[in-house]
C-alpha positions as CSV (number, residue, x, y, z in Angstrom):
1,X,-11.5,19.1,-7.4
2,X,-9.3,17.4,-4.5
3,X,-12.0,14.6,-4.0
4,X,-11.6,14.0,-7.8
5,X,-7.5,14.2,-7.5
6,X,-7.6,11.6,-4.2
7,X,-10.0,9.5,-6.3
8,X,-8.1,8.9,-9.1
9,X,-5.3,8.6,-7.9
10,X,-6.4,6.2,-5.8
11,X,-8.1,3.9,-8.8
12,X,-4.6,4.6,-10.7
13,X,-2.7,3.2,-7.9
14,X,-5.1,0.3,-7.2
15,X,-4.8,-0.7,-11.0
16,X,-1.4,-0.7,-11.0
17,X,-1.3,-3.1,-8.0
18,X,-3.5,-5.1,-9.4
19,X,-2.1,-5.2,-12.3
20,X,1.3,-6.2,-10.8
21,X,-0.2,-9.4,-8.7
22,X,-1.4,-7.6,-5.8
23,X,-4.6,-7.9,-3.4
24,X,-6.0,-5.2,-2.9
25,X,-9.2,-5.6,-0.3
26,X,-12.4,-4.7,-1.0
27,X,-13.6,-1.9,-3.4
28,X,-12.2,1.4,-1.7
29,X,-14.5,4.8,-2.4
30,X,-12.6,7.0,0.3
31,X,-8.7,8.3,0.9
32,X,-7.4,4.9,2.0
33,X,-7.6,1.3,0.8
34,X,-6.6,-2.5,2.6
35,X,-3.6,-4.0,0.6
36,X,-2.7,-7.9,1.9
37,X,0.5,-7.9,1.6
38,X,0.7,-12.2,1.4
39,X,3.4,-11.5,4.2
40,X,3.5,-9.9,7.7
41,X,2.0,-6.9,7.7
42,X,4.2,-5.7,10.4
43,X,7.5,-6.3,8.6
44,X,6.4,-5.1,5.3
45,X,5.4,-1.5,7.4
46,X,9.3,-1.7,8.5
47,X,10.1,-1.8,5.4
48,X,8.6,0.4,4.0
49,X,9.2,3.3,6.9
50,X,13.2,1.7,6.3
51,X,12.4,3.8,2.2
52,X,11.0,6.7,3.8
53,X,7.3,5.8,3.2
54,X,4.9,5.5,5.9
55,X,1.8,3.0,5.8
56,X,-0.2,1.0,8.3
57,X,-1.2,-0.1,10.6
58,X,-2.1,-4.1,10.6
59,X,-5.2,-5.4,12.8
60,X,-4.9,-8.9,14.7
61,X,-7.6,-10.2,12.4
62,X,-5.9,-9.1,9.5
63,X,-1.7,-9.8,10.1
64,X,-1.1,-9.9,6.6
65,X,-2.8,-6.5,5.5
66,X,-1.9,-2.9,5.6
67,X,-3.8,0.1,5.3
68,X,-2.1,2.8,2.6
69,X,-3.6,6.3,2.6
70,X,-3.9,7.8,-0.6
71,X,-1.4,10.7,-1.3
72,X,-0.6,13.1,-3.6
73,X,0.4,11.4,-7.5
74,X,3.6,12.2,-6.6
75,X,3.6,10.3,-3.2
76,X,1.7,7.4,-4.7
77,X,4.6,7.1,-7.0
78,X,6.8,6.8,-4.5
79,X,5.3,4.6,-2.7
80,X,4.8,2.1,-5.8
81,X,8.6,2.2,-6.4
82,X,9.4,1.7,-2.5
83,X,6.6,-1.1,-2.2
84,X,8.2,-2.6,-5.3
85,X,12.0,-2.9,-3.8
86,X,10.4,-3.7,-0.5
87,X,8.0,-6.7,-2.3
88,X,11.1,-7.9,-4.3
89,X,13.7,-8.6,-1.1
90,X,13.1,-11.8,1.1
91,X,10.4,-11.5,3.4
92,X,11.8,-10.9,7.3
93,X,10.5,-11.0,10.8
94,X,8.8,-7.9,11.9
């Protein structure tokens, strides 16, 4: 049942990123997916942990992209309004 909850609520979250002009990386099956971010990946985890959401972290080979960890619907909702405000305001330095 919880492997069928995390599943789709990660797909539903993945659409709706997708949908809005997002990358997301790759073709996640597990808890957890890549997202590029098109900025820094450090700044955009600021950001983020600024709205009381926690992601990350960011590799050296991949500066732009952040790893999200799929939470309850709830949490993936509020992480979709929080990456929203946060994708919407000027990019900054991390």
């Amino acid at each position: 049942m919880r492997r069928k909850i995390v599943s789709d609520t990660r797909d539903d979250t993945i659409a709706w990123l997708k949908s809005s002009g997002y990358k997301v990386i790759g073709d996640s099956q597990v808890n957890h997916f890549m997202l590029d971010t098109g900025r820094d990946g450090a700044s955009v985890i600021a950001a983020m942990k600024a709205q009381n959401i926690y992601i990350g972290p960011t590799w050296a080979i991949w500066p732009r992209a952040v790893r999200v960890t799929v939470g309850t619907p709830e949490e993936m909702m509020k992480f979709r309004t929080a990456f929203k405000t946060v994708m919407a305001a000027p990019a900054t330095p991390a």
